[in-house]
PDB file of N, CA, C and O in Angstrom, chain B, residues numbered from 101:
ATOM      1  N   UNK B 101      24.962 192.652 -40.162  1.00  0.00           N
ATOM      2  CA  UNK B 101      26.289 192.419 -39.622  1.00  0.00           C
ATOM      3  C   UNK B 101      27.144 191.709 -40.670  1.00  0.00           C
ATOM      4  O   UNK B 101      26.673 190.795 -41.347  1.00  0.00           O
ATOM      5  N   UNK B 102      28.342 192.113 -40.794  1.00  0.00           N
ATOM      6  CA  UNK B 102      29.478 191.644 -41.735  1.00  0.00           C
ATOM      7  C   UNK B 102      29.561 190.207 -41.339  1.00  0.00           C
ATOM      8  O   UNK B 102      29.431 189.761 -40.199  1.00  0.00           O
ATOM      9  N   UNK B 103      29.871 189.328 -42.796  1.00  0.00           N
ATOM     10  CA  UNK B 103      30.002 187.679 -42.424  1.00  0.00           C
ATOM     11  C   UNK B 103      31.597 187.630 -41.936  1.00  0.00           C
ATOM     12  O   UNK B 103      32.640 188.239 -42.177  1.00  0.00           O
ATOM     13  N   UNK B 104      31.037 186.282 -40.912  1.00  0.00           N
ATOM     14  CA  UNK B 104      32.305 186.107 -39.703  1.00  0.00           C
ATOM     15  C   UNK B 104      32.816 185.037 -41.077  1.00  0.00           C
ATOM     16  O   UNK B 104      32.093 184.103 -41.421  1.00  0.00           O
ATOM     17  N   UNK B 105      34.235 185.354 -41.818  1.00  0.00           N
ATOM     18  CA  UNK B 105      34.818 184.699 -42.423  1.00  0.00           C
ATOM     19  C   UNK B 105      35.481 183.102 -41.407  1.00  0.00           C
ATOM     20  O   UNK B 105      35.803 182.020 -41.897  1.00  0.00           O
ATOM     21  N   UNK B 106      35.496 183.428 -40.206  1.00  0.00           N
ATOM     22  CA  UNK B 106      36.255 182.475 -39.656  1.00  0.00           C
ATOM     23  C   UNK B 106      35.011 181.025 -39.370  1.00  0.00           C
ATOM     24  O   UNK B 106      35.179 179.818 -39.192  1.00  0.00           O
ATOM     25  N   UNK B 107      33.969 181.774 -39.436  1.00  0.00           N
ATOM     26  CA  UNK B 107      32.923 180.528 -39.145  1.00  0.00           C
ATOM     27  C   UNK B 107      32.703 179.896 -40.817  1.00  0.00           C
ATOM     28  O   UNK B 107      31.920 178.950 -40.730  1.00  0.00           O
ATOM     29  N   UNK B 108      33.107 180.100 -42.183  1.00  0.00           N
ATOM     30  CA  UNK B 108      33.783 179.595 -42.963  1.00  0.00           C
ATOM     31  C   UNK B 108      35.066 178.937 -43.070  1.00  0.00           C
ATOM     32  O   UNK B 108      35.415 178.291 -44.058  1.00  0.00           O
ATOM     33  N   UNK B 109      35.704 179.101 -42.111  1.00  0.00           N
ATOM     34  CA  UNK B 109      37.207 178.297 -41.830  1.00  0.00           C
ATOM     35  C   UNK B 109      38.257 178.803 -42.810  1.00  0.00           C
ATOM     36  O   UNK B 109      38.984 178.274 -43.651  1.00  0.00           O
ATOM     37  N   UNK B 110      37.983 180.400 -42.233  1.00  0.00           N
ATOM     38  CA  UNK B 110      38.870 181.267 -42.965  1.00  0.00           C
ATOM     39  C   UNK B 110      39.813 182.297 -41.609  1.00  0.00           C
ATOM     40  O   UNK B 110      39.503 183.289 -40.949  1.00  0.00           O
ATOM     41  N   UNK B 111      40.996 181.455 -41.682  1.00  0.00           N
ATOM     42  CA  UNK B 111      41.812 181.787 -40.757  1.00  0.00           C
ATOM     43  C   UNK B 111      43.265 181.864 -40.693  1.00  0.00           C
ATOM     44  O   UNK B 111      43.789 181.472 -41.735  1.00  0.00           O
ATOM     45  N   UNK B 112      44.156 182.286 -39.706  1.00  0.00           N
ATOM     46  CA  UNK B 112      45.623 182.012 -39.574  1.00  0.00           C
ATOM     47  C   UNK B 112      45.821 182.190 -38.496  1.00  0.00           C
ATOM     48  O   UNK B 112      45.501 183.300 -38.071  1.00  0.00           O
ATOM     49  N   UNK B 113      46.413 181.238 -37.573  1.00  0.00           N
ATOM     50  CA  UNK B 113      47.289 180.981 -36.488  1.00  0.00           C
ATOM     51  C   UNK B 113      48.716 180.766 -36.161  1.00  0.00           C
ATOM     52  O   UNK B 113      49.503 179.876 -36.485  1.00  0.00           O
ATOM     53  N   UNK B 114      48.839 181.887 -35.387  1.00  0.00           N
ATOM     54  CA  UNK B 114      50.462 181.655 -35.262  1.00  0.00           C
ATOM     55  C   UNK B 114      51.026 181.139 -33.956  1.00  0.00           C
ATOM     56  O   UNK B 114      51.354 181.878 -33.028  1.00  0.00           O
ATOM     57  N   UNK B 115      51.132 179.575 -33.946  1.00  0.00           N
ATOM     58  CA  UNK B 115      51.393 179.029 -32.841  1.00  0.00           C
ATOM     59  C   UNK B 115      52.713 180.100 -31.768  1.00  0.00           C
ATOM     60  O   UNK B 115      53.410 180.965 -32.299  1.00  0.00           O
ATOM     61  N   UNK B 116      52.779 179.780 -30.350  1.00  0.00           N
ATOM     62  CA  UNK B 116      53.765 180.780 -29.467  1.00  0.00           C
ATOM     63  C   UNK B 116      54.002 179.456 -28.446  1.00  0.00           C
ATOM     64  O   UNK B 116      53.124 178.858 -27.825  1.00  0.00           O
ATOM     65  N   UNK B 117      54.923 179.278 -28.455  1.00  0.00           N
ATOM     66  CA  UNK B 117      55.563 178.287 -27.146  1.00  0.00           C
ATOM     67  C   UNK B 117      56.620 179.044 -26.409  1.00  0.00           C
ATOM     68  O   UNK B 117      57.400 179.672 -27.126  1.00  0.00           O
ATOM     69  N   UNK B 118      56.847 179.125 -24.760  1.00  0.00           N
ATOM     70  CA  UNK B 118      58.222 179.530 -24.551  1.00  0.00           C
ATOM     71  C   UNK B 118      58.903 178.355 -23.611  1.00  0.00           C
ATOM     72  O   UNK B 118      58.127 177.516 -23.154  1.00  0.00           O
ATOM     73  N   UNK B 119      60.216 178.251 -23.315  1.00  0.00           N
ATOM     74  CA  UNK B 119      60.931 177.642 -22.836  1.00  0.00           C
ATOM     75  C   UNK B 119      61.883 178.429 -22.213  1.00  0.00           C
ATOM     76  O   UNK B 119      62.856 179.019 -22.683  1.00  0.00           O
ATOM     77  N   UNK B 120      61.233 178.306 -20.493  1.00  0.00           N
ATOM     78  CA  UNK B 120      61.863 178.802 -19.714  1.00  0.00           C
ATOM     79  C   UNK B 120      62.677 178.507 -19.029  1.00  0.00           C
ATOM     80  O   UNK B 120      62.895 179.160 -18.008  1.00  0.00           O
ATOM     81  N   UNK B 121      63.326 177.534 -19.329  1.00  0.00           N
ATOM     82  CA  UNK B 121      65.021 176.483 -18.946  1.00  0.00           C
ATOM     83  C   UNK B 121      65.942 177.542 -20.430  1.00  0.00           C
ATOM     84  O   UNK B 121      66.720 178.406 -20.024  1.00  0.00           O
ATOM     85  N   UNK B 122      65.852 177.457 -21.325  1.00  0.00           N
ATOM     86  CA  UNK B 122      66.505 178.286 -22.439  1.00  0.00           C
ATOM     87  C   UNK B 122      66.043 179.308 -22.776  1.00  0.00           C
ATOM     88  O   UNK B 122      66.400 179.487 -23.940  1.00  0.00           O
ATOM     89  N   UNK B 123      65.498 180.034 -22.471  1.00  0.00           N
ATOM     90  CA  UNK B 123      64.738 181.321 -22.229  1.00  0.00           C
ATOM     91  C   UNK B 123      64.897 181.593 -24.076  1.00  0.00           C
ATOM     92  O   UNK B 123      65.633 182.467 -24.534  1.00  0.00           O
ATOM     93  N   UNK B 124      64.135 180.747 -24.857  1.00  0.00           N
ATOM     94  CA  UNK B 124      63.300 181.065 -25.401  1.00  0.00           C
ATOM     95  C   UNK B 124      62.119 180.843 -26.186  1.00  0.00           C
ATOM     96  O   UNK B 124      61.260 179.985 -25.979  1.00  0.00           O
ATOM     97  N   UNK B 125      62.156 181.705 -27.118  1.00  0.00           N
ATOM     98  CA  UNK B 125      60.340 181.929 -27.663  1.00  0.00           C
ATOM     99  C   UNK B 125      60.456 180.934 -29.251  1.00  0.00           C
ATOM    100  O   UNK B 125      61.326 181.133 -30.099  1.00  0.00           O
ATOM    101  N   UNK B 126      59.481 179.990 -29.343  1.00  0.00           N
ATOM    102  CA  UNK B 126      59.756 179.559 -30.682  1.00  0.00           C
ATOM    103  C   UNK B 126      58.024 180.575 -31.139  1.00  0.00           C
ATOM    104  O   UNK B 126      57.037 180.643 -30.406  1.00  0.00           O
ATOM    105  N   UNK B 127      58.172 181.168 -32.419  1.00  0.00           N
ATOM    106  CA  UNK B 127      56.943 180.924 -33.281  1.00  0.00           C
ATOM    107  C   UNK B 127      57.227 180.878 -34.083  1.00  0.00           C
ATOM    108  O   UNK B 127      58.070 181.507 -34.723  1.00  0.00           O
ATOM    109  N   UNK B 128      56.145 179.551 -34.432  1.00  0.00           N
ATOM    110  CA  UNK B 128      55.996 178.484 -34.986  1.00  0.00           C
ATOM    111  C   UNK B 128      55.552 178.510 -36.674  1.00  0.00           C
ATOM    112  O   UNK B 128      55.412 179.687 -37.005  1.00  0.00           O
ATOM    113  N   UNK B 129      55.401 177.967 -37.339  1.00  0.00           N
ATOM    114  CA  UNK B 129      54.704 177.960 -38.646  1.00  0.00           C
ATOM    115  C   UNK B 129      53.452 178.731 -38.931  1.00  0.00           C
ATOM    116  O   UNK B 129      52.617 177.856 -38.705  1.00  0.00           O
ATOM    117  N   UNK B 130      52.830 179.705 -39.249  1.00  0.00           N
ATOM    118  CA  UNK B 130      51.430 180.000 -39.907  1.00  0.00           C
ATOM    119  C   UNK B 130      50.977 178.809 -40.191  1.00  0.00           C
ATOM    120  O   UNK B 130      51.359 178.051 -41.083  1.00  0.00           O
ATOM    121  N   UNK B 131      50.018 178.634 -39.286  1.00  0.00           N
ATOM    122  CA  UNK B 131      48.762 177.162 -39.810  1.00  0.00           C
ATOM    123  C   UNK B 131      47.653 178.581 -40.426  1.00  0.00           C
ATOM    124  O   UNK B 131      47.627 179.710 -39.936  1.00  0.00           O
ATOM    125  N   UNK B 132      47.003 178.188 -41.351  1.00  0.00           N
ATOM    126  CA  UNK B 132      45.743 178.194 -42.028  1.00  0.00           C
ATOM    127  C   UNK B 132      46.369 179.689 -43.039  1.00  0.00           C
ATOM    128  O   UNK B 132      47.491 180.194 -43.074  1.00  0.00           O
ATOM    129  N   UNK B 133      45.126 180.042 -43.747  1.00  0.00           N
ATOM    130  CA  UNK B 133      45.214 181.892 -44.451  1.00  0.00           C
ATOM    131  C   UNK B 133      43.751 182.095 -44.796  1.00  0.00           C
ATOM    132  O   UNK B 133      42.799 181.459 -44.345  1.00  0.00           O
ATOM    133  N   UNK B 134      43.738 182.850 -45.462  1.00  0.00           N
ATOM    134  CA  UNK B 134      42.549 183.759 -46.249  1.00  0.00           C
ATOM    135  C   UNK B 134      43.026 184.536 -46.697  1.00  0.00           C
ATOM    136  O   UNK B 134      44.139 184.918 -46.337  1.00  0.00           O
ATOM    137  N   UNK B 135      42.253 185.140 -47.799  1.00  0.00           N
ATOM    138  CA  UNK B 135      41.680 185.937 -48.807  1.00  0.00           C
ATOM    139  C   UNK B 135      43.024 187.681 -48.458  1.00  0.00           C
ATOM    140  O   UNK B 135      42.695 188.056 -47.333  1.00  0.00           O
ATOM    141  N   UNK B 136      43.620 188.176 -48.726  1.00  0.00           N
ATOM    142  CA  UNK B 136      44.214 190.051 -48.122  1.00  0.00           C
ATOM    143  C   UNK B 136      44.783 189.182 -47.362  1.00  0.00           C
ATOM    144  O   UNK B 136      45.538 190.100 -47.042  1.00  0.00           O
ATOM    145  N   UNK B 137      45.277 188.032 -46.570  1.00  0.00           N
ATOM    146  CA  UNK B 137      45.900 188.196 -45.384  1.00  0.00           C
ATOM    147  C   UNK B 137      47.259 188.672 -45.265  1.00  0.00           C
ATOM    148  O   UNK B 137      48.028 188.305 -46.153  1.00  0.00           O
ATOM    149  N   UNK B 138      47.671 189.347 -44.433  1.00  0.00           N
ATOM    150  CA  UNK B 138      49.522 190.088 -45.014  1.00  0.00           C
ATOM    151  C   UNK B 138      50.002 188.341 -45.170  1.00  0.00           C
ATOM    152  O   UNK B 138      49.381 187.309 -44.918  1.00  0.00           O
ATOM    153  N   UNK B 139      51.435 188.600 -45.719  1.00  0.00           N
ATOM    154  CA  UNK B 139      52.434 187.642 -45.893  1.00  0.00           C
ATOM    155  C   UNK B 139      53.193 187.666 -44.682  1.00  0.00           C
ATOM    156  O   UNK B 139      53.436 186.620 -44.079  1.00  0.00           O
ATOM    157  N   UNK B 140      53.676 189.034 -44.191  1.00  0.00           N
ATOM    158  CA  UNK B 140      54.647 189.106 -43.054  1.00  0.00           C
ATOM    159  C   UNK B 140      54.075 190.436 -42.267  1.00  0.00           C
ATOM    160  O   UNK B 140      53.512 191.470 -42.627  1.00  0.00           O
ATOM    161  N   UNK B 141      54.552 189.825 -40.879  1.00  0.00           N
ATOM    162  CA  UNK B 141      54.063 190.928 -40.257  1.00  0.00           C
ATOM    163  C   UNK B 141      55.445 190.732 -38.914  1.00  0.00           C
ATOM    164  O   UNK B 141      56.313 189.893 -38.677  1.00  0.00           O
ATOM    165  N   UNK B 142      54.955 192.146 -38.252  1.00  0.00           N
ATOM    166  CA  UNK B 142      56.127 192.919 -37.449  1.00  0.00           C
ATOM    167  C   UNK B 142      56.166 192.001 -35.854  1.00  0.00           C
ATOM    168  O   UNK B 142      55.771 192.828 -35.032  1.00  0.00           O
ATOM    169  N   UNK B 143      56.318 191.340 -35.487  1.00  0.00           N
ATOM    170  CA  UNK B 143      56.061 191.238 -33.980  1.00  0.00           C
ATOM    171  C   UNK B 143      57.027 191.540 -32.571  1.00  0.00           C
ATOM    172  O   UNK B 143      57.859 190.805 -32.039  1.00  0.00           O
ATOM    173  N   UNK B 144      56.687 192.559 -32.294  1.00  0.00           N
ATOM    174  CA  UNK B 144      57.472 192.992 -30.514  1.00  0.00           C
ATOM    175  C   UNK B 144      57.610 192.082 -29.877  1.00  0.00           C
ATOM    176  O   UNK B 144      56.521 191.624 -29.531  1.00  0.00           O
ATOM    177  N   UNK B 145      58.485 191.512 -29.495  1.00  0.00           N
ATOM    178  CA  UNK B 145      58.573 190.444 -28.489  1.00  0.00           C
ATOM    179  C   UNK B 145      59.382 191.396 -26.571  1.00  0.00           C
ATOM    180  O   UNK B 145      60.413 191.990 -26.256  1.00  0.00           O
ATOM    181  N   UNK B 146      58.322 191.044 -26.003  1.00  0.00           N
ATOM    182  CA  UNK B 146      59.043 191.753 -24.909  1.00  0.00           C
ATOM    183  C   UNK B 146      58.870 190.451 -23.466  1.00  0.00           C
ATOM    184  O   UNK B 146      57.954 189.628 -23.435  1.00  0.00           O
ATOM    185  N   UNK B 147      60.009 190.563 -22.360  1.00  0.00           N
ATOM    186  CA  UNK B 147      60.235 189.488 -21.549  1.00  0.00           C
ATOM    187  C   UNK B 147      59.429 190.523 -20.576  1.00  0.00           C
ATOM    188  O   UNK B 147      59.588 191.739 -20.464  1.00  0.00           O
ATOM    189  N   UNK B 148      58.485 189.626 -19.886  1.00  0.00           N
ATOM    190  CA  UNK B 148      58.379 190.282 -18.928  1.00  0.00           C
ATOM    191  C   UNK B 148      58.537 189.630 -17.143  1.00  0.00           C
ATOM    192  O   UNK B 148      57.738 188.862 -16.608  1.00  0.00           O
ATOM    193  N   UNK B 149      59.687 190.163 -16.568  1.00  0.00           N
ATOM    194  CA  UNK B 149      60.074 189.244 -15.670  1.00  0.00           C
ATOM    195  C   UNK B 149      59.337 189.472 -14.054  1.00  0.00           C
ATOM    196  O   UNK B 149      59.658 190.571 -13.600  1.00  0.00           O
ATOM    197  N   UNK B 150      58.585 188.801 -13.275  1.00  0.00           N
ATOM    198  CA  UNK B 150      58.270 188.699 -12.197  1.00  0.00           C
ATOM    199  C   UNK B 150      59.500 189.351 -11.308  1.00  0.00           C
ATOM    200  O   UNK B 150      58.945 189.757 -10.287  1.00  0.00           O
ATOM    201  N   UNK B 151      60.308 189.517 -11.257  1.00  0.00           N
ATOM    202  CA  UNK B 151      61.186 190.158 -10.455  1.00  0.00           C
ATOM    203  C   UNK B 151      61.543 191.355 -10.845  1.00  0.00           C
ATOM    204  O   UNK B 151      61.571 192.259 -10.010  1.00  0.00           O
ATOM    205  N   UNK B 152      61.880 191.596 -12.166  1.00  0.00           N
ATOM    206  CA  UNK B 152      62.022 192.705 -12.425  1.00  0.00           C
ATOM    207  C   UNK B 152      60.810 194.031 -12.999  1.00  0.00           C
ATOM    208  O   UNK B 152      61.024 195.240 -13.084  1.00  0.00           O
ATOM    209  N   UNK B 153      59.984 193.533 -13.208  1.00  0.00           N
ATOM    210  CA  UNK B 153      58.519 194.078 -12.910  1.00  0.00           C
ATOM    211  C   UNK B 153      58.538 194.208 -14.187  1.00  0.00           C
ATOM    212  O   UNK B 153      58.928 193.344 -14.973  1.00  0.00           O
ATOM    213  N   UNK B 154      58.059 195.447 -14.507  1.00  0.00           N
ATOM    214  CA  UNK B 154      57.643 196.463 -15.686  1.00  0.00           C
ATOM    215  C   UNK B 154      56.408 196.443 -16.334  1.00  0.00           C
ATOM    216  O   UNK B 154      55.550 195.632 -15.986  1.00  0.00           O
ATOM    217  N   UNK B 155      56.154 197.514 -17.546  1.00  0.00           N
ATOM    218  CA  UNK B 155      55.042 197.712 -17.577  1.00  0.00           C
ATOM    219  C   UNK B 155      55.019 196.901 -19.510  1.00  0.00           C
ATOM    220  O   UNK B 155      55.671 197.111 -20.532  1.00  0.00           O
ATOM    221  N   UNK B 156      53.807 195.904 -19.099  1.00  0.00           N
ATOM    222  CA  UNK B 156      53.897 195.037 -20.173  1.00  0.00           C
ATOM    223  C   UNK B 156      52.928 195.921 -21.441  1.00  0.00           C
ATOM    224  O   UNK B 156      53.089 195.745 -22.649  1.00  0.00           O
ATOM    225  N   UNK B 157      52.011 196.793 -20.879  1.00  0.00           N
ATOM    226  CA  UNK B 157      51.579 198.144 -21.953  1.00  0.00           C
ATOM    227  C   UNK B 157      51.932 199.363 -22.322  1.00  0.00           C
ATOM    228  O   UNK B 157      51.244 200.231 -22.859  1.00  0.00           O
ATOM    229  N   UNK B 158      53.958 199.394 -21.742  1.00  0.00           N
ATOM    230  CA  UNK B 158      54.112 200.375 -22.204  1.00  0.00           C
ATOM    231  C   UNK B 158      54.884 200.541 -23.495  1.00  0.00           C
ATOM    232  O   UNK B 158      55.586 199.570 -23.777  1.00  0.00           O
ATOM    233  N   UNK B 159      54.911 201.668 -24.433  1.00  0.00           N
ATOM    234  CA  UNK B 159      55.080 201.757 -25.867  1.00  0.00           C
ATOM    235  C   UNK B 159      56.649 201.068 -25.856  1.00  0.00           C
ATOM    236  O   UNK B 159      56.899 200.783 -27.027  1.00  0.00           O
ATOM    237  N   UNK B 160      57.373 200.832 -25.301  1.00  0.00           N
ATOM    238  CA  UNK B 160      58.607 200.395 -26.061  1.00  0.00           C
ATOM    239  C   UNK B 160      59.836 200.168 -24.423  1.00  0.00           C
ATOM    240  O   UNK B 160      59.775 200.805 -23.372  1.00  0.00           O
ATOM    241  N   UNK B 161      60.461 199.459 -24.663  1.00  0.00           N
ATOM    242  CA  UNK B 161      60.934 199.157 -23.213  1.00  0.00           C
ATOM    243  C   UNK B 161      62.640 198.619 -23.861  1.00  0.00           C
ATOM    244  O   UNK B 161      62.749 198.152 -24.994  1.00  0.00           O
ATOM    245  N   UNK B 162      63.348 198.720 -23.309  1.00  0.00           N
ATOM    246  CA  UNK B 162      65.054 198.635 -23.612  1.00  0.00           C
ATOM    247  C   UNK B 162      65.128 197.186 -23.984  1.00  0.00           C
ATOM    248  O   UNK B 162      65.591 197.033 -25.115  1.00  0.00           O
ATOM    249  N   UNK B 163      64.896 196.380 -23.534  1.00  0.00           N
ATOM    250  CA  UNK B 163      65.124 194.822 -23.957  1.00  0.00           C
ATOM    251  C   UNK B 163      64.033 194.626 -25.180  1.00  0.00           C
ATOM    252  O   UNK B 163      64.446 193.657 -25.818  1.00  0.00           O
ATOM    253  N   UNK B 164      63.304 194.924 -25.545  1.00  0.00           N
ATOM    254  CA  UNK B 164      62.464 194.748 -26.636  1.00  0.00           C
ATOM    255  C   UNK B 164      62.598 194.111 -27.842  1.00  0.00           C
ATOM    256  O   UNK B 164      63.225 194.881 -28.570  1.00  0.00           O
ATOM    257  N   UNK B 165      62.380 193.285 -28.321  1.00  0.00           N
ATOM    258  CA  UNK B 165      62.995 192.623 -29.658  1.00  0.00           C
ATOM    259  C   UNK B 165      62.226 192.568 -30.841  1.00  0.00           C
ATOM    260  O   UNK B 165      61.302 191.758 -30.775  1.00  0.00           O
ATOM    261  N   UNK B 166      62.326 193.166 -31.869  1.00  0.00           N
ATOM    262  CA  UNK B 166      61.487 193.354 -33.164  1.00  0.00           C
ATOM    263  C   UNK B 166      61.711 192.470 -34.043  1.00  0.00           C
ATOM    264  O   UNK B 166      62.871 192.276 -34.408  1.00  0.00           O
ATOM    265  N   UNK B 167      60.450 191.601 -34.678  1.00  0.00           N
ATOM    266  CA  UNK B 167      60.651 190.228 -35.229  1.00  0.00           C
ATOM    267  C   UNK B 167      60.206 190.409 -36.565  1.00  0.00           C
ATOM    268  O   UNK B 167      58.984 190.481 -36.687  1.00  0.00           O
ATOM    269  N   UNK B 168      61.140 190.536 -37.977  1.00  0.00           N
ATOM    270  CA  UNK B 168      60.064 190.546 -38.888  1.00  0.00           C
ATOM    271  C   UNK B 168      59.878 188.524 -38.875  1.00  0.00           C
ATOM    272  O   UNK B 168      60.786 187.771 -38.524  1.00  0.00           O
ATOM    273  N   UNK B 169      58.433 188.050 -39.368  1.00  0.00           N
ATOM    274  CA  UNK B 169      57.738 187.080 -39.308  1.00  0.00           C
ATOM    275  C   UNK B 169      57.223 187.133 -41.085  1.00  0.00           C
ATOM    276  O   UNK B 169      56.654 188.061 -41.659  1.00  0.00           O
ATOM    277  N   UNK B 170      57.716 185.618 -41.726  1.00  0.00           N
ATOM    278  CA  UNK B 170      57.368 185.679 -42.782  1.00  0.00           C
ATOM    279  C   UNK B 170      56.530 184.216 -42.853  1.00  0.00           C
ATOM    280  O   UNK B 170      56.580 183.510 -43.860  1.00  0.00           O
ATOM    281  N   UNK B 171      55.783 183.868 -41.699  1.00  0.00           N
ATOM    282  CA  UNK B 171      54.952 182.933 -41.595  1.00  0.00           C
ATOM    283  C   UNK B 171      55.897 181.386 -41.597  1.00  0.00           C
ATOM    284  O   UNK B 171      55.262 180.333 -41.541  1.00  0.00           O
ATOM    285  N   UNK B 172      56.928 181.368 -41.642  1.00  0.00           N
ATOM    286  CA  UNK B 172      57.717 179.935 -41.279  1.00  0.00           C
ATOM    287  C   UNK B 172      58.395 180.431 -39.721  1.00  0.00           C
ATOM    288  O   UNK B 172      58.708 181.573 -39.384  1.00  0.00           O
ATOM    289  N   UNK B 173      58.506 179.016 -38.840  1.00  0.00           N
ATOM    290  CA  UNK B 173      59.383 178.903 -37.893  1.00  0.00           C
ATOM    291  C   UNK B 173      60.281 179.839 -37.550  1.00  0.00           C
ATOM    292  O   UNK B 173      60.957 180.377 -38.427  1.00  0.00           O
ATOM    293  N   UNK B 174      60.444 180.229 -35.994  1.00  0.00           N
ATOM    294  CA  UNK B 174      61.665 180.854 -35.833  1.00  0.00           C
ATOM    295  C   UNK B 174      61.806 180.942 -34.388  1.00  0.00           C
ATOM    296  O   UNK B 174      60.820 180.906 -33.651  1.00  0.00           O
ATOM    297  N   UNK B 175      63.079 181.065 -33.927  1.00  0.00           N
ATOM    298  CA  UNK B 175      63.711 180.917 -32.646  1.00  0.00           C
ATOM    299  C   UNK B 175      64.263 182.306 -32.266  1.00  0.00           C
ATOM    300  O   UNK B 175      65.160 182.828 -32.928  1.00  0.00           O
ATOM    301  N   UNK B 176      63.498 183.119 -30.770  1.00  0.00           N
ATOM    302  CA  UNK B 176      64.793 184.384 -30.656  1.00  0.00           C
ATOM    303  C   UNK B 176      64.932 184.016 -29.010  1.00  0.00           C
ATOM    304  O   UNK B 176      64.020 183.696 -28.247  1.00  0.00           O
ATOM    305  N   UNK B 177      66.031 184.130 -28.784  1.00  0.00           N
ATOM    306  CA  UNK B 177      67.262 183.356 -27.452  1.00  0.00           C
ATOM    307  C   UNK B 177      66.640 185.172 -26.789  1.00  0.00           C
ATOM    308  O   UNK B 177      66.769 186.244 -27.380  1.00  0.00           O
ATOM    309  N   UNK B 178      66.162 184.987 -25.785  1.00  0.00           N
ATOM    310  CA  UNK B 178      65.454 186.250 -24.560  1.00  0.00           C
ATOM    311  C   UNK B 178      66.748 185.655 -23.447  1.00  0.00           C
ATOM    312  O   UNK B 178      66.931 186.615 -22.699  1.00  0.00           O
ATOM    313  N   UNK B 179      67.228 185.087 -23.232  1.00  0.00           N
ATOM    314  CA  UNK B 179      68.025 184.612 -22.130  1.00  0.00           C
ATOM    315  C   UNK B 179      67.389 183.944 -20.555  1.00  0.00           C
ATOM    316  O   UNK B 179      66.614 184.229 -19.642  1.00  0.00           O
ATOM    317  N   UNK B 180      68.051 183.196 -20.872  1.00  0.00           N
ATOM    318  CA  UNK B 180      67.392 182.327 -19.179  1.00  0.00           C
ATOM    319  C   UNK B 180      67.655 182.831 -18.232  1.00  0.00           C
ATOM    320  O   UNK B 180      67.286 182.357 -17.157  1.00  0.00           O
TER     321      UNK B 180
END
């Protein structure tokens, strides 16, 4: 079996908080890296509202928000 790099403390975390008084999403700083890890990567951000239902696995939905992420801080306003 391939070595688990992470049980070396070879990792990256991308903290996610939301704030649902200001309806929105902070992510946060890249804590940790390794070895190939991308620099930036793409992230979908989609709301998914208890009242207004929808399907949180489907390919692409009208409110949808595309994040490029270059591993520092960032704020996107989803609306309260």
């Amino acid at each position: 079996m391939g070595r688990r790099r992470y049980q070396q403390g070879e990792y990256a975390r991308v903290p996610l908080a939301w704030n649902d008084r200001t309806g929105t999403l902070t992510i946060g700083a890249r804590e940790g890296n390794y070895p190939g890890m991308p620099q930036a990567q793409r992230f979908v951000v989609r709301l998914i509202s208890p009242d207004e239902g929808g399907n949180p696995l489907a390919e692409s939905a009208p409110n949808d928000r595309t994040v490029d992420y270059s591993g520092t801080a960032l704020q996107i306003h989803l609306g309260a």
